[in-house]
Backbone atoms as SQL, in Angstrom:
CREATE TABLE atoms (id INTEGER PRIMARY KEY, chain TEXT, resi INTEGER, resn TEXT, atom TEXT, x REAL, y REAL, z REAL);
INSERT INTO atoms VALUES
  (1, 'A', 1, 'UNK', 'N', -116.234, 75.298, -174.158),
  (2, 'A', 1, 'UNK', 'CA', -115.059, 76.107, -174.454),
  (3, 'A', 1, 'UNK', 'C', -114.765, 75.996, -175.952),
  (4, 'A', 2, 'UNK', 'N', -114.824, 76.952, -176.687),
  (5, 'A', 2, 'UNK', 'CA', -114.307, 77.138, -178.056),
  (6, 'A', 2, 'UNK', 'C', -113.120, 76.598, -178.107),
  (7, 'A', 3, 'UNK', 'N', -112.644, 76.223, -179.695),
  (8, 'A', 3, 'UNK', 'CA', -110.990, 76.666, -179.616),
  (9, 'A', 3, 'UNK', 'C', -109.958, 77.580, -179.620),
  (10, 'A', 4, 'UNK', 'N', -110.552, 78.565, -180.051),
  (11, 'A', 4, 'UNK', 'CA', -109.879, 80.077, -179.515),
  (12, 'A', 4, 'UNK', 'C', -109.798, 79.917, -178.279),
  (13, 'A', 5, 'UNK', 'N', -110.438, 79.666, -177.162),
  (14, 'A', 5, 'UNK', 'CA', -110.669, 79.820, -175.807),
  (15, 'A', 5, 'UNK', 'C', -109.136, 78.677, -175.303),
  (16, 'A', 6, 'UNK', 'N', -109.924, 77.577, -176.193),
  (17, 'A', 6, 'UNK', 'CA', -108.530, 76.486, -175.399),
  (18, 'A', 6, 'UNK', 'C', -107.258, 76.833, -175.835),
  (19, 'A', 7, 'UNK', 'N', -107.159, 77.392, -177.160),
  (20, 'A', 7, 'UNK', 'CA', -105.797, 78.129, -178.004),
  (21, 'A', 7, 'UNK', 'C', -105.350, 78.658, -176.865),
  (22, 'A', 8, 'UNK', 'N', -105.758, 80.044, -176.306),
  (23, 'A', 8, 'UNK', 'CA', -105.316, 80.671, -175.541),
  (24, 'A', 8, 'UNK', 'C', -104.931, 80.234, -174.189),
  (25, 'A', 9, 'UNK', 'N', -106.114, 79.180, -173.600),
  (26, 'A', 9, 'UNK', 'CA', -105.821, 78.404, -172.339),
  (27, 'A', 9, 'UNK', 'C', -104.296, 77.752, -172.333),
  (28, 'A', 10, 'UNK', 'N', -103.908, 77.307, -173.620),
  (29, 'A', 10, 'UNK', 'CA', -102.985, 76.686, -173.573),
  (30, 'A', 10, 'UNK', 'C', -101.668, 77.653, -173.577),
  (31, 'A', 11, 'UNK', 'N', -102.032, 78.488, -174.535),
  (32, 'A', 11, 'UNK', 'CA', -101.130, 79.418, -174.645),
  (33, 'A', 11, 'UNK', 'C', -100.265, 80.408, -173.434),
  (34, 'A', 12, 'UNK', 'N', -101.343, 80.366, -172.694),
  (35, 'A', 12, 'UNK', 'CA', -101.164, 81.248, -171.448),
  (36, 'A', 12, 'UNK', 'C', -100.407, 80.278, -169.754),
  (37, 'A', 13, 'UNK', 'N', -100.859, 78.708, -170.219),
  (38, 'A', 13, 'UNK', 'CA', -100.369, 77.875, -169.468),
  (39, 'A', 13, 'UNK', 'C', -98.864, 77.600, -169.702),
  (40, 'A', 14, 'UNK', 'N', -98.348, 77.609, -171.198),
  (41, 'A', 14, 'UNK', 'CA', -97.145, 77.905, -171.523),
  (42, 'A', 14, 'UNK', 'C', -96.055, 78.515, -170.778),
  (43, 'A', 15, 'UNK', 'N', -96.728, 80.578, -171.355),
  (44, 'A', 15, 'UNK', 'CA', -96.219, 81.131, -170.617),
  (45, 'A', 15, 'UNK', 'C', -95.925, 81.091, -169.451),
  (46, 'A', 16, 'UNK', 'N', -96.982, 81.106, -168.175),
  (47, 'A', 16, 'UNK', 'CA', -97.070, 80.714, -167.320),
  (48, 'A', 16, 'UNK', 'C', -95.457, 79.837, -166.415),
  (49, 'A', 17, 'UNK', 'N', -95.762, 78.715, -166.881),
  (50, 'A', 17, 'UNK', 'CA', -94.686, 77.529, -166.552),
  (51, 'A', 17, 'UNK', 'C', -93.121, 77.937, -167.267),
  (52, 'A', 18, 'UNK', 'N', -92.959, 78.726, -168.386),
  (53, 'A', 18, 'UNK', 'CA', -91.652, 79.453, -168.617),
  (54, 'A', 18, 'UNK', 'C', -91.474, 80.273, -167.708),
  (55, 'A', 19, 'UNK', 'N', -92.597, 81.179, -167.312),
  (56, 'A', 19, 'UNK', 'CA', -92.200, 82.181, -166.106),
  (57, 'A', 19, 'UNK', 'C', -91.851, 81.100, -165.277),
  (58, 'A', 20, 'UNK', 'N', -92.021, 80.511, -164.426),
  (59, 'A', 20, 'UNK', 'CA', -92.110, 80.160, -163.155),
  (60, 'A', 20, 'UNK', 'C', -90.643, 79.441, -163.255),
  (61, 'A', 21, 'UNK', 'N', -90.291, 78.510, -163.981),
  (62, 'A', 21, 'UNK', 'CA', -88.806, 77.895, -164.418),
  (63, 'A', 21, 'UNK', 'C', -87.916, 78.885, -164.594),
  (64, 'A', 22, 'UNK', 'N', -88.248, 80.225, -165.208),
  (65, 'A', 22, 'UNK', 'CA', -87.017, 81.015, -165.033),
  (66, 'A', 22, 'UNK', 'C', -86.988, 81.538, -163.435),
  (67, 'A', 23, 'UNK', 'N', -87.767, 81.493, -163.037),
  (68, 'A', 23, 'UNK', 'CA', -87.867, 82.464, -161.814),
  (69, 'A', 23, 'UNK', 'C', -86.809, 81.449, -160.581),
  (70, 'A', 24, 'UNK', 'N', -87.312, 80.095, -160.654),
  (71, 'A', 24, 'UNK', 'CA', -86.835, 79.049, -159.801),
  (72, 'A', 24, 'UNK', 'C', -85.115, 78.780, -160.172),
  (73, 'A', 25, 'UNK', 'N', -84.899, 79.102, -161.612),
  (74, 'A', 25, 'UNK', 'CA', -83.503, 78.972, -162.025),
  (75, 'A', 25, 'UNK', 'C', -82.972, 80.323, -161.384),
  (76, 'A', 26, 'UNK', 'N', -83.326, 81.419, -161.322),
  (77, 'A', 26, 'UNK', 'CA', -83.016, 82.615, -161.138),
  (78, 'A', 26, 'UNK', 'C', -82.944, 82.631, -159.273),
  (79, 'A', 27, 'UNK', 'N', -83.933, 82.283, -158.332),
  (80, 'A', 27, 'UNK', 'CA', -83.881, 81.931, -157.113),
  (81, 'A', 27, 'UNK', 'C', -82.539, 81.157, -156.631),
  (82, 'A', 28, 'UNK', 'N', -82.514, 79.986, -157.800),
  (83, 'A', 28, 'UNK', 'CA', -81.791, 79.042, -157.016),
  (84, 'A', 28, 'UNK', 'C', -80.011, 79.240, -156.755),
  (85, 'A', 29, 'UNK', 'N', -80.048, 80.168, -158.579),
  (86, 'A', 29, 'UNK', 'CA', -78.485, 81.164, -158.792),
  (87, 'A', 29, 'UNK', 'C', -78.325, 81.996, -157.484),
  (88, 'A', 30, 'UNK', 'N', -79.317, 83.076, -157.496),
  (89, 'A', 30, 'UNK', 'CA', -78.840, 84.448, -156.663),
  (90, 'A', 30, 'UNK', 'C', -79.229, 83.717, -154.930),
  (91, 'A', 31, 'UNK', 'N', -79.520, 82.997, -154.601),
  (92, 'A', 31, 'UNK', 'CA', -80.217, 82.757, -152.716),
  (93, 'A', 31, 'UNK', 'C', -79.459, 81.338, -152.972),
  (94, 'A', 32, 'UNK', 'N', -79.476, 80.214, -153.430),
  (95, 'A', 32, 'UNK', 'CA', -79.343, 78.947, -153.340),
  (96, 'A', 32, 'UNK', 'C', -77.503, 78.901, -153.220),
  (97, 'A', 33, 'UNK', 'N', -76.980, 79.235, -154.680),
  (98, 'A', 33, 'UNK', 'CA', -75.608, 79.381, -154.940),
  (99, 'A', 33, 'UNK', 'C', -75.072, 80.396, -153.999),
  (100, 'A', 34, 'UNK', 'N', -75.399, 81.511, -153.789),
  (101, 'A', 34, 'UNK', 'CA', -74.912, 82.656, -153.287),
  (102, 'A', 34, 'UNK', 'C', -75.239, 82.545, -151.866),
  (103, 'A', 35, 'UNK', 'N', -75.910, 82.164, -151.082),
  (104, 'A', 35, 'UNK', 'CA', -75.975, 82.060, -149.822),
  (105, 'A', 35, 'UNK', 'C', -76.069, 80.815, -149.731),
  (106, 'A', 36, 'UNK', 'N', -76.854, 80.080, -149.476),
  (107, 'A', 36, 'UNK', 'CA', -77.271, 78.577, -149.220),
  (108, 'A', 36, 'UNK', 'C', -75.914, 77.832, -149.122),
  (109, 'A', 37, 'UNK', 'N', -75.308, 77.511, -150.623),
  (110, 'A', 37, 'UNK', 'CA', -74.043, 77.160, -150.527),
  (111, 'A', 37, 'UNK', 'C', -72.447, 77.782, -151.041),
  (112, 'A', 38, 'UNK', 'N', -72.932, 78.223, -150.393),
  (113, 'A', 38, 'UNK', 'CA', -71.827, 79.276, -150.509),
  (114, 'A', 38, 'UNK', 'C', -70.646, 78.308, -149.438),
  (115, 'A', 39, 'UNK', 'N', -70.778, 78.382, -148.863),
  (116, 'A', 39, 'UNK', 'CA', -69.420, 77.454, -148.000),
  (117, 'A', 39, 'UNK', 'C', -69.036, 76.291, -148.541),
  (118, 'A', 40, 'UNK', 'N', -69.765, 75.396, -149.144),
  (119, 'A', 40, 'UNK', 'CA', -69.582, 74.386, -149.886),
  (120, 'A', 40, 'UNK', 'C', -68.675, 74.791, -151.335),
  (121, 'A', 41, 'UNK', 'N', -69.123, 75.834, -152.210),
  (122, 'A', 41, 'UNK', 'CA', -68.188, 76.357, -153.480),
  (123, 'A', 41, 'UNK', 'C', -67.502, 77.072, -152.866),
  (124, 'A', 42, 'UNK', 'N', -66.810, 77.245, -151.581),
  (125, 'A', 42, 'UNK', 'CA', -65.630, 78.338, -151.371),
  (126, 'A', 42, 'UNK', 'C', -64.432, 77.548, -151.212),
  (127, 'A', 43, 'UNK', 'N', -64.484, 75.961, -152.096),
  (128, 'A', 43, 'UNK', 'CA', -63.426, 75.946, -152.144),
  (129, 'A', 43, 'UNK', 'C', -62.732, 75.720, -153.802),
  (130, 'A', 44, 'UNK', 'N', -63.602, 76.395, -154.640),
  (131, 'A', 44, 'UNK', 'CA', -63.606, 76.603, -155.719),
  (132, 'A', 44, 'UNK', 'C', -63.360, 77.574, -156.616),
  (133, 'A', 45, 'UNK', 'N', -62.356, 78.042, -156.986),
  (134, 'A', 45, 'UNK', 'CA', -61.693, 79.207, -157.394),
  (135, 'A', 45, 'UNK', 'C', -62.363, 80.147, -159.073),
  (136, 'A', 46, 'UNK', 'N', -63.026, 81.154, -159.111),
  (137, 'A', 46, 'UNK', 'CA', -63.049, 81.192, -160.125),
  (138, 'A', 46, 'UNK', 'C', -62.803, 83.077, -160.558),
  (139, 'A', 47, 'UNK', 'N', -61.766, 83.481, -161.058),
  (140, 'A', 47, 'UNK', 'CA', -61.149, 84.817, -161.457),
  (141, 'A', 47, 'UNK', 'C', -60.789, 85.292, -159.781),
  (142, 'A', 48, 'UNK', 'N', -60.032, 84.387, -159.308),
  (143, 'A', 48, 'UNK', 'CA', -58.638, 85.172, -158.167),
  (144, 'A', 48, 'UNK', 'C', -59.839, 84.705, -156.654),
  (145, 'A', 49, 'UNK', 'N', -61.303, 84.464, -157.009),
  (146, 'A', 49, 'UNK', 'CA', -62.134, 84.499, -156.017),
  (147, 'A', 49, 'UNK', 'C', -62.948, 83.214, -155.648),
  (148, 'A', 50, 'UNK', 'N', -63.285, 82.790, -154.508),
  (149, 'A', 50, 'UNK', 'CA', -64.057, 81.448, -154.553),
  (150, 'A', 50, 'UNK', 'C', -65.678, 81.731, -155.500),
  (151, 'A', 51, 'UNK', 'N', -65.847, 80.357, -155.867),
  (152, 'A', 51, 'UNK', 'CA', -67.278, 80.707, -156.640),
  (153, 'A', 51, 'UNK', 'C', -68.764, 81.197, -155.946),
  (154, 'A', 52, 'UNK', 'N', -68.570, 80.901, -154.745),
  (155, 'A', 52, 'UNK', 'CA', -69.783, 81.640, -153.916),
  (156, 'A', 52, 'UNK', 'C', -69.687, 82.909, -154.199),
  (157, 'A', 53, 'UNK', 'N', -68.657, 83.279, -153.443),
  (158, 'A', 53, 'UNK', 'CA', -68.670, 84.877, -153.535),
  (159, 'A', 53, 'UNK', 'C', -68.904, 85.538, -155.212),
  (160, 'A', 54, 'UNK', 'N', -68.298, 84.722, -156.218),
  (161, 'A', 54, 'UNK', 'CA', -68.628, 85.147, -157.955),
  (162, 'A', 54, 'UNK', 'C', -70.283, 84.726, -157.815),
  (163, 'A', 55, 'UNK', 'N', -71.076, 84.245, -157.483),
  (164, 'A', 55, 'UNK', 'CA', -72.162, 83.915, -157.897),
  (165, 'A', 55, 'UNK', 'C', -73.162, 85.059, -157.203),
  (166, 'A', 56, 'UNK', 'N', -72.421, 85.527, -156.071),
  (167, 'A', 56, 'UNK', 'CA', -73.259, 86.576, -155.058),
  (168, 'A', 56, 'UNK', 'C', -72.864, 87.649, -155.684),
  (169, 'A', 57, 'UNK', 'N', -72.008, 88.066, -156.725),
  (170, 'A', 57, 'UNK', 'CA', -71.313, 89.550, -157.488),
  (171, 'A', 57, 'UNK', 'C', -71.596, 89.598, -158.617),
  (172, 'A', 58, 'UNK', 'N', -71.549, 88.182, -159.638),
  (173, 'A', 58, 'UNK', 'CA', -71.248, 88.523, -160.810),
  (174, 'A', 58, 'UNK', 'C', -72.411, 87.515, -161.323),
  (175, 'A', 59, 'UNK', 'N', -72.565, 86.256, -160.451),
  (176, 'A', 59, 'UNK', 'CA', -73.215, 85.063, -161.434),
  (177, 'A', 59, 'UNK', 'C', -74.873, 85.018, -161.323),
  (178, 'A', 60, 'UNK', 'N', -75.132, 85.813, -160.499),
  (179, 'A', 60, 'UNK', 'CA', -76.781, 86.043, -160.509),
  (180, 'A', 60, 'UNK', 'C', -77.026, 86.709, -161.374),
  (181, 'A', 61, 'UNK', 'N', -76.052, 88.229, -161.632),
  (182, 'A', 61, 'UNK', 'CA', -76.400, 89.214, -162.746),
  (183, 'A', 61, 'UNK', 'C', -76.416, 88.884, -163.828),
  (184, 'A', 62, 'UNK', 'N', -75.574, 87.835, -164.636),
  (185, 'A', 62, 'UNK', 'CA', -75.089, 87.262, -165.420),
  (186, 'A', 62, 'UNK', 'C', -76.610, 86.414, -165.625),
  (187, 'A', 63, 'UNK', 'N', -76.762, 85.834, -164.658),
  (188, 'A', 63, 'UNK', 'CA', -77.787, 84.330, -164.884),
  (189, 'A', 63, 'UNK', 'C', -79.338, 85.396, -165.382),
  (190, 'A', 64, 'UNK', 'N', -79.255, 86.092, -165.056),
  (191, 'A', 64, 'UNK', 'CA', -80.451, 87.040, -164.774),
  (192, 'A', 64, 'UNK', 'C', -80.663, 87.596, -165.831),
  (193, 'A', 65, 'UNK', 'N', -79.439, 87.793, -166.846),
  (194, 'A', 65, 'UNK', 'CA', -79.521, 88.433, -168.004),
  (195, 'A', 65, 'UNK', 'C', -79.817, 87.655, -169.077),
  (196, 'A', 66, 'UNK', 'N', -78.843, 86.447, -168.798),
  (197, 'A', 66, 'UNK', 'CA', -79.128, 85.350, -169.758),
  (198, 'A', 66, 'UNK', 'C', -80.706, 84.550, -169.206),
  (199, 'A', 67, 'UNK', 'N', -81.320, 84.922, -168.302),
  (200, 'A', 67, 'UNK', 'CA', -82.794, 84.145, -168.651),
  (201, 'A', 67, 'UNK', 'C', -83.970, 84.943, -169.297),
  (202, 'A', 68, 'UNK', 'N', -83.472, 86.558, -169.508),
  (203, 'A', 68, 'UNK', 'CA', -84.115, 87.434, -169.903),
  (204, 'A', 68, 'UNK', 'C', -84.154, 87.341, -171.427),
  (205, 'A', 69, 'UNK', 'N', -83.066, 86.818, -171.949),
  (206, 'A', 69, 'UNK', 'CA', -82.548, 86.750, -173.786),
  (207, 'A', 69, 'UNK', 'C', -83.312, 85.029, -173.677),
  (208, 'A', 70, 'UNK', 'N', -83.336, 84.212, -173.120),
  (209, 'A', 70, 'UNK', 'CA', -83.893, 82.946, -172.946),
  (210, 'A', 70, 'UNK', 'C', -85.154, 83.157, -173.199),
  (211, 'A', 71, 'UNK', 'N', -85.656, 84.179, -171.978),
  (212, 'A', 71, 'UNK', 'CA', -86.843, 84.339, -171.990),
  (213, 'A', 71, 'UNK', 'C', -88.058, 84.524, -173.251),
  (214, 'A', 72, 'UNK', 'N', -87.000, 85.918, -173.851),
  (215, 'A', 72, 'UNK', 'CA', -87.607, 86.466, -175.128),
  (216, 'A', 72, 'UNK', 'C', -87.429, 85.256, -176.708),
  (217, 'A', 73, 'UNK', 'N', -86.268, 84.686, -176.452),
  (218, 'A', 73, 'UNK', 'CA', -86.715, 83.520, -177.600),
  (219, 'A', 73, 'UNK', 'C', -87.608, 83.087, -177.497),
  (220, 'A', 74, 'UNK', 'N', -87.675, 82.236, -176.372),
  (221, 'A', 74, 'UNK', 'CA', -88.818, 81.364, -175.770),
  (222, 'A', 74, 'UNK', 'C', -90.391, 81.527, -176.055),
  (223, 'A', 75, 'UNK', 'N', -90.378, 82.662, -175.749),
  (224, 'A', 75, 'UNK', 'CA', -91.608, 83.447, -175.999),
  (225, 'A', 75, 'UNK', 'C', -92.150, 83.435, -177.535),
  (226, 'A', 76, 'UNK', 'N', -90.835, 84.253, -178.426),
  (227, 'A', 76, 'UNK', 'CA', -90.815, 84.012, -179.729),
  (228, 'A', 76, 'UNK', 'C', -91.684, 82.837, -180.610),
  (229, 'A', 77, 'UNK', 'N', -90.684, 81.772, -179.699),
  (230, 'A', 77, 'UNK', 'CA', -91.013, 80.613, -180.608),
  (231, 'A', 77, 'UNK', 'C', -92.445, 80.138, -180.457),
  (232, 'A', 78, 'UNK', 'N', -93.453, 80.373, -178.999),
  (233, 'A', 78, 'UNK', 'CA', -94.494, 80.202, -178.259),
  (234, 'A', 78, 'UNK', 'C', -95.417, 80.846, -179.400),
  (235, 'A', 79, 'UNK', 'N', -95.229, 82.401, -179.513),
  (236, 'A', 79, 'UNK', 'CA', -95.655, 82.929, -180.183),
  (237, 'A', 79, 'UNK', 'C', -96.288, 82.612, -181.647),
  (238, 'A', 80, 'UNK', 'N', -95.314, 82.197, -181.923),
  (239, 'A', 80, 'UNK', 'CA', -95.277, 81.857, -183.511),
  (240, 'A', 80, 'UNK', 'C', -96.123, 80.569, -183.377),
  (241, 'A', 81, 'UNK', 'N', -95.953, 79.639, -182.400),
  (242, 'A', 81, 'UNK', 'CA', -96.797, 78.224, -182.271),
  (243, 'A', 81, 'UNK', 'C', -97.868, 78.670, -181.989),
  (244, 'A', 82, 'UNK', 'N', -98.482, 79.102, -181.644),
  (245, 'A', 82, 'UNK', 'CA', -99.898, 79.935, -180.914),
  (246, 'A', 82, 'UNK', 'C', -100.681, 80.941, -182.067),
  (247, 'A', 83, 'UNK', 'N', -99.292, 81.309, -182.816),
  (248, 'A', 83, 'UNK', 'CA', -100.352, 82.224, -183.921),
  (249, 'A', 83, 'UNK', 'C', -101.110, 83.508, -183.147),
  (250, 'A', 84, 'UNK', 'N', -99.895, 83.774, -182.189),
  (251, 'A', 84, 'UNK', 'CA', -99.773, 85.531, -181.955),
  (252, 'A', 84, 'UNK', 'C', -98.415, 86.029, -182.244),
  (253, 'A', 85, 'UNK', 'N', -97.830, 85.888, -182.931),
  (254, 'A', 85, 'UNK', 'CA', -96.803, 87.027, -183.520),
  (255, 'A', 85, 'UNK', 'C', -96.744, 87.903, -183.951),
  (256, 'A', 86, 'UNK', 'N', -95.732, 88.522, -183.870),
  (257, 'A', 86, 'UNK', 'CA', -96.510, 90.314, -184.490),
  (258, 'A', 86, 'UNK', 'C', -96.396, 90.307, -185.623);
């Protein structure tokens, strides 16, 4: 294996494992918080409503957006370490 070859091996293992951590943070917000325990945070108040129900309306969309702006730094900085930036 060259080092271009392992550059990229590595590079792509990176990515890889950022995907998969956002995805599991993103699972655990919208199914875990929002259903799973949802009875457990309903006795937790947050804007007039318990926090289950905010996490099943507002806090997945929210979480979902913010791992997308996460995402793209992330990447950024990968990028630039890897010596593919545009």
């Amino acid at each position: 294996m060259t080092s271009e070859q392992a550059n990229a091996a590595a590079y792509w293992k990176a990515n890889v494992r950022l995907i998969i951590w956002s995805l599991v943070v993103w699972a655990l917000v919208s199914y875990g918080f929002a259903i799973l325990l949802r009875p457990m945070l309903a006795g937790i108040t947050v804007g007039g409503t318990d926090l289950g129900f905010w996490f099943a309306q507002q806090g997945s969309i929210i979480t979902f957006v913010g791992i997308i702006f996460f995402y793209a730094w992330k990447m950024n900085k990968l990028d630039k370490q890897f010596g593919v930036e545009e």
